[in-house]
C-alpha angles and dihedrals in degrees: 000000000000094000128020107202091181148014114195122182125211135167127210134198137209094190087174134024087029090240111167088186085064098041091050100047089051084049085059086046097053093045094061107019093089102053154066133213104199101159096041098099095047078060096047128091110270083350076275101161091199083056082077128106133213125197112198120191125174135197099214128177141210106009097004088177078068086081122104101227091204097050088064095042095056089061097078115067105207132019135065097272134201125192123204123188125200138173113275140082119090149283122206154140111296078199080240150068112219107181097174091053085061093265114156088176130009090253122124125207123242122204129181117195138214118190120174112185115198139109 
């Protein structure tokens, strides 16, 4: 990315299934669902938002190859869009076992996000 315009910081959370694919995708969430980027496209090349680019990088614990990659991309519109996943978050005690919620154990996921946004 030649010129990152914003970084915006989420955490998301799988308090039962234990699913990292969820709990990334509502750290992503949380990173750029409290925010507008009204002057973006009069930066981009040809004002083109697609021109955009999106730098995605999560904290994961546990098995972070577990991520499905798609499944995070898909959650930004516009923009040509990488994910990188690295070793971090949390794992800990929910307090509770909910089988029929999909728990194995009673263990949440913890996920931290990083989003630039540029060109």
């Amino acid at each position: 990315m030649e010129r990152v315009m914003f970084v915006e910081i989420g955490q998301g959370i799988d308090l039962h299934g234990q699913d990292v694919t969820s709990a990334c995708v509502r750290a992503c969430h949380s990173a750029i669902g409290h925010n507008s980027m009204p002057g973006i496209r009069s930066v981009l090349p040809d004002g083109d938002i697609n021109q955009m680019q999106v730098e995605v990088t999560l904290g994961v614990p546990g098995q972070p190859q577990q991520v499905d990659l798609n499944a995070v991309e898909s959650t930004f519109p516009y923009g040509k869009v990488k994910v990188r996943v690295v070793s971090g978050g949390l794992i800990a005690s929910s307090g509770v076992l909910l089988a029929d919620k999909g728990d194995i154990t009673d263990d949440m996921v913890i996920v931290d996000a990083v989003v630039a946004v540029g060109y």
